[in-house]
C-alpha positions in Angstrom: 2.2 -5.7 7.5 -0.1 -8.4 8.6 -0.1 -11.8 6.8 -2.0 -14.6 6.4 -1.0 -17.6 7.6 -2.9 -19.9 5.5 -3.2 -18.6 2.0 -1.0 -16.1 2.6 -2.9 -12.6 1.8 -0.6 -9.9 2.8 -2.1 -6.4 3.8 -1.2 -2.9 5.6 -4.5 -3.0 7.7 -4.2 -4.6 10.6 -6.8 -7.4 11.1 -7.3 -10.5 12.9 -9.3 -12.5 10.2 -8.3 -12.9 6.6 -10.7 -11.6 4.6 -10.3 -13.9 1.7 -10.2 -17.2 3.4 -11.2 -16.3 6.9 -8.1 -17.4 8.8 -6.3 -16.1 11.2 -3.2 -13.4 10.3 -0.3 -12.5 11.5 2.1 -9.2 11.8 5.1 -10.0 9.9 8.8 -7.8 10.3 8.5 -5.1 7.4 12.1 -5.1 6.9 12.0 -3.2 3.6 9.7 -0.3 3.2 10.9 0.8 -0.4 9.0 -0.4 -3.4 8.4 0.6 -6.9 5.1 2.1 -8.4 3.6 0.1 -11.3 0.5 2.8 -11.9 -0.5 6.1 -10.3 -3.5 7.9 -10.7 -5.1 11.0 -9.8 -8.3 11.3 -7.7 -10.5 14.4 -8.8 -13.1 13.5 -6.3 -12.6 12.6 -2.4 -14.4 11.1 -0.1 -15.2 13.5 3.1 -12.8 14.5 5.3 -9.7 13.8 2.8 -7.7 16.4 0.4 -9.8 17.5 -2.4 -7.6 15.9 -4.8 -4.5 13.3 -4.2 -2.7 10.2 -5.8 -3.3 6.7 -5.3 -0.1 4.5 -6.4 -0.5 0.7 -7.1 3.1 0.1 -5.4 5.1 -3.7 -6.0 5.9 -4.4 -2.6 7.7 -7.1 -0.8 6.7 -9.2 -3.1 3.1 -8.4 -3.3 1.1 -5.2 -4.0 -0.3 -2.9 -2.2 -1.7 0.7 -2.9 -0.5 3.7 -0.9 -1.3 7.4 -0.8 0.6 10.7 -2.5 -0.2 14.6 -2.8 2.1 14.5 -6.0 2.5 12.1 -9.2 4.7 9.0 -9.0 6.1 8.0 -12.3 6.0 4.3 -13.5 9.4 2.5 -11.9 9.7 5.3 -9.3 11.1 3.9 -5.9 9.1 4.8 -3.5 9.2 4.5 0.8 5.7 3.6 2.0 4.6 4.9 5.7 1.7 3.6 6.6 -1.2 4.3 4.0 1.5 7.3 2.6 4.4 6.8 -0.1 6.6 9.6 -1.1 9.9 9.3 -3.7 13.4 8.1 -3.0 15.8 11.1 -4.2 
């Protein structure tokens, strides 16, 4: 996780410039993976190069939000671990 450290945006992608207030960020410890999806939804169409049809979860996160990846529906208060850009269910 990378994290501003002026206004604080928090985002997965690593990058060297905030892209909301143009300062600089910073990787912060992810010391808890496991969030809980707020909304999942179903992509029918794909951009190139990606499965022809997968989930994208809106995920509350540490705190913030972020949206990760799935090749199966998440319900609404699911836990979830996040890898990377990928989230899968906590049995």
């Amino acid at each position: 996780m990378m994290k501003c450290i002026n206004c604080g945006y928090v985002t997965s992608y690593e990058r060297i410039i905030c892209p909301k207030c143009k300062s600089e960020m910073k990787k912060v410890e992810e010391n808890n993976n496991n969030g809980t999806v707020i909304l999942s939804w179903k992509l029918y169409v794909t951009p190139d190069g990606n499965e022809e049809e997968y989930y994208i979860n809106l995920i509350s996160l540490n705190g913030t939000k972020a949206l990760c990846k799935s090749s199966s529906e998440l319900k609404e208060g699911e836990n979830v671990m996040i890898n990377g850009q990928l989230c899968e269910k906590i049995t």
